[in-house]
N, C-alpha and C positions, 0 to 999 in steps of 0.2 A: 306834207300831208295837211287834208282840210278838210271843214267842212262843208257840203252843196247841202243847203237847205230851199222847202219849196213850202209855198204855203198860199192856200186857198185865197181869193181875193175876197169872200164873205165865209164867214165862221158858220161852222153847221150846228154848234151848240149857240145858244142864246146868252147863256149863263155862264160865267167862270168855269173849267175843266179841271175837276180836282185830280183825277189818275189817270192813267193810260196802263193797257196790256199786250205784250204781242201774244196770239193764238198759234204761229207760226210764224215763216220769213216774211210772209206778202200778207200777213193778215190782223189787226190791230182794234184791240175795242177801247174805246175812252166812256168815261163816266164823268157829267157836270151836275152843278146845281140846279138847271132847268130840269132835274131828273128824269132823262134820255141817257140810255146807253145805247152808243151807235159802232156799229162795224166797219172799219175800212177797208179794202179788198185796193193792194197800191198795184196790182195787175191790171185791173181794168177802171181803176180809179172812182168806182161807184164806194157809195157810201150807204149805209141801210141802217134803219133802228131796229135797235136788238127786243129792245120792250120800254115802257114807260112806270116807270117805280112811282111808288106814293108822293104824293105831294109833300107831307111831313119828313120823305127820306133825302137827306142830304150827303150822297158820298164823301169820303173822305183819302181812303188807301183802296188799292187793288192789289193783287197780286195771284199769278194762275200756278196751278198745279206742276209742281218739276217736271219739265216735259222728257227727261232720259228716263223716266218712266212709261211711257206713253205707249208703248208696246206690249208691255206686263199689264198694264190697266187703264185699258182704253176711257173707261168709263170715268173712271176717278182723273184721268186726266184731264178731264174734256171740263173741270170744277174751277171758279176761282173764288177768293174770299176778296169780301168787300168792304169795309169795315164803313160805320156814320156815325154823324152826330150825336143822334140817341143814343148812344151806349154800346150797340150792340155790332155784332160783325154777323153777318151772313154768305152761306154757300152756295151762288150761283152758278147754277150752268150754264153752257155755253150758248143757247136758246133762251136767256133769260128771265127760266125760272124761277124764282126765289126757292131751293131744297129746303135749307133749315135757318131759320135766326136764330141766336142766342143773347141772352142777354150776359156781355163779358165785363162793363166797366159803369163806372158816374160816373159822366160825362161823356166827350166826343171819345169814338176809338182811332186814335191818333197816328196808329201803324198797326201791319195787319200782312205775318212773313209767314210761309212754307219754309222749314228742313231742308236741305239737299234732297234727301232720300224719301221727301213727303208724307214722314210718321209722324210730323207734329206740326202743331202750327202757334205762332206765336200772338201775341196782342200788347201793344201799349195804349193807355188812354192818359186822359186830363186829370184823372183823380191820382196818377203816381204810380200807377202799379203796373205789373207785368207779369202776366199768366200764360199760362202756356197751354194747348191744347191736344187731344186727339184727333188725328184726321178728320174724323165723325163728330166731332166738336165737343168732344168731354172734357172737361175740365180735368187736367192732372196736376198743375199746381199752382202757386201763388210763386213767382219768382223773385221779384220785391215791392216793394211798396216804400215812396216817398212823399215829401211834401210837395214837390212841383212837377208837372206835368213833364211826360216821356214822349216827345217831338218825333222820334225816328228809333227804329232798332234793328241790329242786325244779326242774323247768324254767323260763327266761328267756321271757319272752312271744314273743319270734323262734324256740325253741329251739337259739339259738346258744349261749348259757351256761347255766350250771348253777349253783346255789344249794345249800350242804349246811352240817352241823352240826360244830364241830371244838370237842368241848367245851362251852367258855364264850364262843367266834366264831365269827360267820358271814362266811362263805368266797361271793364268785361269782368261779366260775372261764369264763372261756371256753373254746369246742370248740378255737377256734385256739391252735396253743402257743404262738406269739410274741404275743400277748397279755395285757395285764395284768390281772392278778387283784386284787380287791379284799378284804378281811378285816381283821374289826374285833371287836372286844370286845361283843358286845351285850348279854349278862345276866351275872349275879354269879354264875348257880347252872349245873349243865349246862343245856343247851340240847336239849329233848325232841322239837321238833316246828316245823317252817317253812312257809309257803305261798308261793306269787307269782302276782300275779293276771295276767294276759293282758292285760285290758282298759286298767284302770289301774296298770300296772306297779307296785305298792305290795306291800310284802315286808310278813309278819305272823309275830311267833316267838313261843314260850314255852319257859318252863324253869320248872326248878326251885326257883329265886327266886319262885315261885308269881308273875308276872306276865307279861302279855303285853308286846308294844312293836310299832310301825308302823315303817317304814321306807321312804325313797324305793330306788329302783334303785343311787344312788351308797352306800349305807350309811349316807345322814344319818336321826338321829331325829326321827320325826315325832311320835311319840306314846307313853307310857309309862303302863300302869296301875299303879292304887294295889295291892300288896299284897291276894292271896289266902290263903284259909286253908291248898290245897293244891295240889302242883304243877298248870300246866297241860301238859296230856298231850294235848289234841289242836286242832288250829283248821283251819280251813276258807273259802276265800273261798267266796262266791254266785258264780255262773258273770258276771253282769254288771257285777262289782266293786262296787258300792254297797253291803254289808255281808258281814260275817265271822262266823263262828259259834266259837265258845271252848268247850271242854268239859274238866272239871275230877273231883275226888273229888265224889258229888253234886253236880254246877251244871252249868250247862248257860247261854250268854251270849249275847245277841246283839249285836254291835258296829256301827258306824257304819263305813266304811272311811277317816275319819279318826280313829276310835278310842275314843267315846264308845261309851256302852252304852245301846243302848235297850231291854233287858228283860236280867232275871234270872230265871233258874230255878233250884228244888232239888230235882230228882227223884230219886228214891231209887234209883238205879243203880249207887253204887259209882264207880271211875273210868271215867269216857267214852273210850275207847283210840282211839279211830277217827271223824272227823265224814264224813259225804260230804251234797255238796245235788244234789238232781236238776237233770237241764239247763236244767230253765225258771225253777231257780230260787227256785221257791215252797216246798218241799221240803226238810224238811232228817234224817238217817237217822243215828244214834249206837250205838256198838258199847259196850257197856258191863261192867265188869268182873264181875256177879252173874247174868250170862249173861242180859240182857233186850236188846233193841235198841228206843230209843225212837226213835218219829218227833215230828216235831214240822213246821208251819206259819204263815207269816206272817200276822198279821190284824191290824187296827186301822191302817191304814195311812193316812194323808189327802194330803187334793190342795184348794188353794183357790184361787179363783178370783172376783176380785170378791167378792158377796155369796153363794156360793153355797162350804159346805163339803162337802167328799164323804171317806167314811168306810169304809173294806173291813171289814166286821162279822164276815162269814163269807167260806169260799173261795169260796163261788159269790154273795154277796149284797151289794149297798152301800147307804150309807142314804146321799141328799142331805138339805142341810140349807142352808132359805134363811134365811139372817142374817136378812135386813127383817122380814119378816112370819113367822117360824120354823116355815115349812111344811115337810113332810117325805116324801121321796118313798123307795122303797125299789123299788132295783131287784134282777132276780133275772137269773139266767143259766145257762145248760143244763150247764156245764162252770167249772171255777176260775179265777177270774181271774190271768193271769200279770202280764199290765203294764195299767198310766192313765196316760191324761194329761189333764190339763183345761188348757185355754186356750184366747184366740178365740173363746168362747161357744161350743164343744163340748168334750162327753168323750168321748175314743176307748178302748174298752177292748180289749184284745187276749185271750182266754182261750185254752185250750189246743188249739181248733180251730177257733174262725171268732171275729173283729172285730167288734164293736159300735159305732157311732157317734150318739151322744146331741147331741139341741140343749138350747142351755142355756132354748130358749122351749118345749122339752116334751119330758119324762122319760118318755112313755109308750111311746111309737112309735120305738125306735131301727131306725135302717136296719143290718141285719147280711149281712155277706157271710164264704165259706168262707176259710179261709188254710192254705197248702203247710202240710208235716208239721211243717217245720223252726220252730224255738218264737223267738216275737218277745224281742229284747233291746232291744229300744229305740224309743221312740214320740216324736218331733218333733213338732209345730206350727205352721203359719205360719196366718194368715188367708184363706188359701185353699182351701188342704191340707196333708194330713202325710204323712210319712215313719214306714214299718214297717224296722225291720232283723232280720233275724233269722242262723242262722247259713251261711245259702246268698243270701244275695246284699240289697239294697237297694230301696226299692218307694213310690213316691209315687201316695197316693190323693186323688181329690175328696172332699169331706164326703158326696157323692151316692153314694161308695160304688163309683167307676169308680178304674180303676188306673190313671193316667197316664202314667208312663215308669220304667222301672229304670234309674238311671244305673250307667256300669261306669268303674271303668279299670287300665290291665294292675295286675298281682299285687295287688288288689282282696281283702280279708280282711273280709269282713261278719263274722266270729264276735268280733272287737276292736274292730268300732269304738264308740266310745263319744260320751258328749255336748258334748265339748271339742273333739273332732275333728270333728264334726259341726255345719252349720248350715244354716236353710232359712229361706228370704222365698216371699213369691208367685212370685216369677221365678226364683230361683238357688239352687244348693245348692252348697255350699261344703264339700268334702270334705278333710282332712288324710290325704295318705300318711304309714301306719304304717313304711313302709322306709326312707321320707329325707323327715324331718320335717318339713323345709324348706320341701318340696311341697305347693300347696295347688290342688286340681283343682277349676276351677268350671263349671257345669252349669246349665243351659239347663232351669229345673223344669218346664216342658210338654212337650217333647222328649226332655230326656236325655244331649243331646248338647252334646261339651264347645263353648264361647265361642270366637268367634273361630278361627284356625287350629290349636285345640286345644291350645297350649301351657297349660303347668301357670303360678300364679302361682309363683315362687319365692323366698322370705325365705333373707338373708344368715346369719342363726341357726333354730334350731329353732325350732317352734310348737308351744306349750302348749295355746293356746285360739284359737280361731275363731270370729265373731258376725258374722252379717248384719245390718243394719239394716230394720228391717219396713215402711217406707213410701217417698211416690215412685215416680217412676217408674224403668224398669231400666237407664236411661243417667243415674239420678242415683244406684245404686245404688251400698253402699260397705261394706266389709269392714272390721273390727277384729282385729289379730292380739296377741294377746300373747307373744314370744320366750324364752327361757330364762333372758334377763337381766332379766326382769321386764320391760323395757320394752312398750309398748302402742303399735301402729302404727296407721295408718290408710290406706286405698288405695282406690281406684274400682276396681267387679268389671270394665267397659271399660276396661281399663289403656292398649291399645294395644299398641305394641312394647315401650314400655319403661315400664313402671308406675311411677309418682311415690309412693314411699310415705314416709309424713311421722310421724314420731315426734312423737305426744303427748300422752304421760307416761311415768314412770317410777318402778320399785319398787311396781307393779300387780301384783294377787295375782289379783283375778276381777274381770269385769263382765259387765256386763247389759242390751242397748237395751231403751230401753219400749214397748211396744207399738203404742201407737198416734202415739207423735211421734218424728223422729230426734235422739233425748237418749239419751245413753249415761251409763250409772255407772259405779264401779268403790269397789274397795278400793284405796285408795295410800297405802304408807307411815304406814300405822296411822289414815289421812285415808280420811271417807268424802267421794270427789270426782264431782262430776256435771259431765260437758259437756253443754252447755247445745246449743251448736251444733259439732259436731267438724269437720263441714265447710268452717269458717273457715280451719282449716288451708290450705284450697289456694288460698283467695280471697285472703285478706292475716293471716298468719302471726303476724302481733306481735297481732291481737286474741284470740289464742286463752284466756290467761292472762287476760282479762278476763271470759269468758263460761264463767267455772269457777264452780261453787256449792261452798264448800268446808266438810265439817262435823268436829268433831273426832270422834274414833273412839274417844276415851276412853268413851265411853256404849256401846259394845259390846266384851263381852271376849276374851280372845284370838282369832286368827284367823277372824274372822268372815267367812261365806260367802255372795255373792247368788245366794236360791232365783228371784227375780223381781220385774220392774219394770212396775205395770201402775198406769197412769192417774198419779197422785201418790204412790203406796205403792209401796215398796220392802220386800222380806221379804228376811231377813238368818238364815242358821244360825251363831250362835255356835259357840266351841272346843270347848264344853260341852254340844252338843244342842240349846239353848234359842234357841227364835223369839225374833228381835224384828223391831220394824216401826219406819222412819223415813218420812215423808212427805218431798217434793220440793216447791217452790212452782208453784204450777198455770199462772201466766204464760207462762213459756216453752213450753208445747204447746201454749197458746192462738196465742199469736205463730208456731209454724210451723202451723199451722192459716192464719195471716190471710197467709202466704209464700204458700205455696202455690194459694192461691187469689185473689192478687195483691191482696186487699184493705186497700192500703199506708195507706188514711188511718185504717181502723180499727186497725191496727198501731201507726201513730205516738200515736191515742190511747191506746192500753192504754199503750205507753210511757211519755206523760206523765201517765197516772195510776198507775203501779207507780214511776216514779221511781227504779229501779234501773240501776245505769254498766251492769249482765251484760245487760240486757233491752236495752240503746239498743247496746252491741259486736255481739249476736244481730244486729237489724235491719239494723247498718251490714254485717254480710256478708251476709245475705239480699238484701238491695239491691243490691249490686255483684254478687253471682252472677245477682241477677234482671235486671241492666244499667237498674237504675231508680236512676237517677242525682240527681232531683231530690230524694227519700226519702233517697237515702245521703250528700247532704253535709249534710242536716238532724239525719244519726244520729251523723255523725262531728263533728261540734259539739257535739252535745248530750256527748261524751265526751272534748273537746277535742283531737282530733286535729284543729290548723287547717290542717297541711303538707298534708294529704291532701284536705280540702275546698279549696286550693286546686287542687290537683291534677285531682279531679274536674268542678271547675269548668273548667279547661284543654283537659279531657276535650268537656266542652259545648260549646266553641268548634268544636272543629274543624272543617274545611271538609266533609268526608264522613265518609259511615258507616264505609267502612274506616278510617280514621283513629281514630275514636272508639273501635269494634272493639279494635282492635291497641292504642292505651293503657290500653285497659280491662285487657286480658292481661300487659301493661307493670305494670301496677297491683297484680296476684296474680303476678309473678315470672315469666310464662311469655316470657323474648324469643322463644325459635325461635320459638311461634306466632305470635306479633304479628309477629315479620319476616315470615312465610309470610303471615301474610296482608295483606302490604303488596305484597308481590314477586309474588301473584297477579293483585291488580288495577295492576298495572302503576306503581304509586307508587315507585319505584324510589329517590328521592330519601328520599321519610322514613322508609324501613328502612334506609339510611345515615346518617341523622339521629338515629335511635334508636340507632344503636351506637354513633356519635360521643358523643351523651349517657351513655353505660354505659361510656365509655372502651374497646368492643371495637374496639380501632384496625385490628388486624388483619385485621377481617372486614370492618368501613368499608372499607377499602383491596379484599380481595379484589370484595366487591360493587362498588365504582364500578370494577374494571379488566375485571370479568363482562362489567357490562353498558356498559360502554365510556361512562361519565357520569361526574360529579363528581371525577374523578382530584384534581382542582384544589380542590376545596372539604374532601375529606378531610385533604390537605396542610395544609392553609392553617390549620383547627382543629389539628391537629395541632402544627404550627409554635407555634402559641398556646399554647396547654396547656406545650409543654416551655418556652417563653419564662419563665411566669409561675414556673416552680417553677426556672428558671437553669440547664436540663439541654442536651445537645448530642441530637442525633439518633444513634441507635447501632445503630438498627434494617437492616439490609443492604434489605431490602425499601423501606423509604420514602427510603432515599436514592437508590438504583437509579430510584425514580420520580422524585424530586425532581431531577436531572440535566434530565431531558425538557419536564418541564411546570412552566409559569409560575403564580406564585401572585399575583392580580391580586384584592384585594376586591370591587373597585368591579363586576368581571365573576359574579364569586361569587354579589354579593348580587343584582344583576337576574334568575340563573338561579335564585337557592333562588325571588324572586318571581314570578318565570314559572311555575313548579313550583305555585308555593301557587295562582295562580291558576289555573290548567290544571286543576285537583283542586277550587277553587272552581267551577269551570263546568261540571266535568262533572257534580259533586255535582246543582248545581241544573237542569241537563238532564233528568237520573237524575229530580229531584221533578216535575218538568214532565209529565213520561210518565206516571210513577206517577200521578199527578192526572188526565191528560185523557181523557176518555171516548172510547172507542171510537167513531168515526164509520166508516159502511157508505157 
């Protein structure tokens, strides 16, 4: 990725170029100190004055009205504020007539920001302070007041808080006052110029230390560059947070928004005072001090997928390029491409007025259909269809090209959301509320509508990251979350009432399911960790640590990112930019391949020809959730767990299917179910029996007085138990019974035998029916 920059052979302002605005994608005004604001139109390349301002006014900031308003209020959009030297900031329109001045600060007004939502408007000037305004330009408050001038400021992606420059620290302050404010030391030199991106809440500064730095929202360092030759003076996030632009004396940077640099420029402009990128993105427009304004666009951008590499050559062109046979297709398109995505054996491209959808069995024929005004920020994938976001709302298509459902839910923000908050399978869409993190809304992908009685899932901590898992069916479907403590959870999208979610792992930075098997990656702890099978978690919990594949992480350097996990390859972005690739052993997708289609004797042979303990842990829970019992005590042998094959085997005796059922559930931790479903078919005695065995004495006890049985046999266990360990009864409940009813063994034991037999007959009734044919 890089950037094409183009720039006028004579400058059309006369004077230094303090700001720049985009109006739209093709349309751009800048303001200089020869006080001219001019229009540029990059369609037809003409360029036109907008009007000629006072001699006395000298711009400073610009900034236009949030344009995902623009439809609600044509008029208010069409405003931008423009802050000068005098003091004061004014709201122009887009014809250049000065609306209204005001006068907001002593001294220059220094920066000069619209709200997301355009109910307020900000100001820093020279004298220290920061105020905040009404759309209409009312003064509502004094936000602070220092000794040294406020260089840059920015809004909180809620705009609840506020980000600004104090010096050599940056300050977030919030709107509320009894809130606490954050401020820390970030460069050695002053501090010229700040951003905060919306999407990825990630702060970007420079100064006069000639370097930039990355920031999370708490003020921790994320990333620090090496030493430039001259201050940086201006930066800029891309509207969908995945990179940042830097402008300097001559240069001109494009970042990663972890911080690495994917191109350098040295265009001869003098200092770049001003970055802005257009909404879609593509677009980036610099204010430069020798009165030129240069544009510049993204190209050489890739996407890979399998054998197939795809390459943005120009803004409207791409080349594929198939690895195998190194054939080369080059496709063309009527308008720029804003977003790709390839995966699933299609590429979706979105450009700036209608969707492309490519197969990866032919580049010739793509199916295109129109899209609203509003410019896509984000393109998902599952293997059925995908997901468009743009900044008016959310939209799942078929690869055919048909819309299938917009999911919504209240105070719903499609201009934020991004790819961490976001996930899609064939069935479900997994959204993260932006208001309260915690919240995780799941969605019915052929309808739209939310699961079950609509409740949201909700995590105890915030959520970072969000992953479907892409196969199976939608009652075996299962969510990955990672929390703010690192920790990585695991849950079923049918939770029910009260969702079981099971922690497993911990100090998880990213992951990634693969595509076509349920194997999950991650980064842990400087370990790159693969579950093999995560779903063991709910089956039987202790084999989880055995169906980990665990590789050291010293072979990739700092922080290293998963781009995707597809087949046995894993793509990884280093701290530094730099691909690299790890492969996965190909066994275990073969193995839930042979699950899923219950093919248990080929299962057990790849077993004993891979010879691996992770591949026979895999099987022995695949087995037990499949209720193939004769597979799982040959898996759990082969791994030495023999408590369990006894177990199972115990499991085989039983007299009926419920019985077997309910230890089955016994066996992966679930008692309520196994009780329930003992106490359904009427077995009353060995859902007393199971809790007697778990020592729930107290619930033995309420079941036999429920159903008016075994009073006598829960005693009678009980008596035994405190015998053996020399303890008295102290319980108010079992002595109160123990008064009334006689504890007689000999009686005991003929009912638990009456019981097992009762359940042996009906079992074998039960097969008898099942077996005999219908006679007329």
């Amino acid at each position: 990725m890089r950037l094409k920059t183009s720039l006028l052979k004579e400058p059309k302002h006369k004077e230094l170029v303090s700001c720049v605005g985009w109006t739209s994608a093709d349309e751009l005004y800048s303001c200089s100190e020869d006080h001219h604001i001019l229009k540029w139109n990059l369609l037809t390349n003409e360029t036109s004055l907008v009007t000629n301002l006072p001699d006395d006014f000298y711009p400073v900031d610009l900034h236009w009205f949030p344009k995902t308003l623009s439809s609600k209020k044509q008029t208010q959009a069409d405003i931008f504020v423009l802050t000068s030297t005098d003091g004061k900031f004014h709201l122009v329109s887009k014809n250049g007539i000065i609306e209204k001045s005001v006068d907001a600060h002593n001294g220059a007004v220094l920066a000069g920001r619209w709200n997301y939502d355009g109910s307020a408007l900000i100001t820093a000037g020279e004298d220290g302070q920061i105020k905040i305004w009404s759309k209409s330009g009312m003064l509502r408050s004094t936000l602070a007041s220092q000794g040294s001038s406020v260089y840059s400021v920015a809004w909180g992606p809620d705009s609840d808080r506020i980000l600004y420059t104090s010096g050599r620290q940056l300050v977030i302050k919030p709107l509320q006052p009894s809130a606490k404010v954050i401020q820390w030391k970030a460069h050695d030199g002053l501090i010229l110029k700040v951003d905060w991106n919306s999407v990825n809440d990630l702060i970007v500064s420079g100064g006069e230390d000639c370097k930039y730095k990355v920031w999370d929202s708490f003020g921790r360092l994320l990333y620090t560059s090496s030493s430039h030759d001259y201050p940086v003076t201006s930066l800029s996030w891309a509207p969908d947070g995945e990179v940042f632009a830097m402008g300097s004396f001559n240069t001109l940077r494009l970042c990663d928004k972890t911080g690495w640099s994917y191109a350098l420029e040295k265009p001869n402009t003098g200092s770049v005072f001003s970055l802005a990128w257009s909404a879609d993105g593509t677009q980036l427009a610099g204010s430069c001090g020798n009165g030129h304004v240069i544009f510049a666009h993204i190209v050489e951008q890739h996407w890979e997928w399998k054998n197939f590499v795809i390459t943005l050559t120009k803004r409207r062109t791409m080349q594929v390029l198939n690895v195998i046979d190194e054939a080369v297709d080059v496709l063309e398109f009527r308008d720029r491409v804003i977003k790709a995505s390839l995966a699933f054996g299609h590429l979706v491209v979105a450009t700036s007025l209608q969707c492309y959808v490519y197969s990866s069995k032919n580049w010739n024929t793509p199916l295109i259909f129109d899209l609203k005004e509003a410019t896509v920020g984000l393109i998902v994938q599952a293997e059925k269809h995908f997901l468009l976001v743009d900044g008016a709302g959310l939209y799942i298509f078929s690869y055919e090209g048909r819309l299938i459902c917009t999911p919504k839910f209240p105070g719903m923000r499609a201009d934020i959301l991004n790819a961490q908050g976001i996930s899609l399978s064939n069935d479900t869409i997994a959204l993260r509320d932006k208001s309260d993190e915690k919240v995780i809304y799941l969605f019915d992908a052929l309808t739209g509508k939310a699961f079950g009685d609509g409740k949201p899932l909700t995590h105890k901590m915030e959520v970072i990251d969000v992953a479907l898992d892409q196969c199976g069916p939608l009652n075996e479907r299962k969510i990955a979350l990672i929390d703010k403590n690192r920790d990585l959870y695991l849950t079923s999208v049918h939770h029910g009432r009260q969702p079981k979610i099971c922690k497993i792992g911990s100090m998880v930075h990213c992951m990634q399911w693969n595509d076509s098997a349920n194997i999950l990656c991650g980064i842990q702890d400087n370990q790159f960790t693969v579950w093999y099978y995560p779903s063991v978690v709910f089956i039987d919990k202790e084999l989880l640590p055995l169906t980990l594949y665990v590789k050291d992480g010293s072979e990739f350097a700092r922080a290293p990112h998963i781009l995707s996990f597809v087949g046995t390859k894993v793509t990884l972005r280093q701290g530094d930019g730099s691909l690299v690739y790890s492969s996965v052993p190909p066994y275990p997708a073969i193995l839930h391949d042979y699950s899923s289609s219950a093919r248990w004797d080929d299962a057990l042979h790849l077993c004993r020809f891979a010879k691996d303990q992770s591949l026979w842990a895999c099987l022995a829970g695949m087995t037990m959730a499949s209720k193939e019992l004769t597979t799982a005590e040959m898996a759990y042998a082969a791994i030495g767990e023999f408590p369990r094959v006894q177990y199972i085997h115990f499991i085989k005796e039983q007299a009926s299917k419920e019985s077997s059922l309910a230890h089955m559930l016994l066996f992966s931790g679930k008692v309520q179910e196994a009780e329930a479903v003992l106490l359904q078919t009427g077995l009353v005695y060995q859902a007393i029996q199971i809790n007697i065995d778990l020592f729930n004495w107290e619930r033995a006890l309420e079941l036999a007085v429920k159903h008016k049985t075994h009073v006598d046999t829960v005693l009678a266990f009980r008596g035994k138990f405190l015998q053996k360990f020399g303890r008295k009864e102290s319980n108010k409940r079992f002595l109160q019974y123990a008064e009334g009813v006689e504890v007689d063994w000999e009686k005991i034991q003929v009912k638990i035998e009456m019981e097992l037999s009762k359940e042996r007959e009906k079992a074998a009734n039960a097969s008898v029916r099942g077996s005999t044919p219908l006679r007329r």
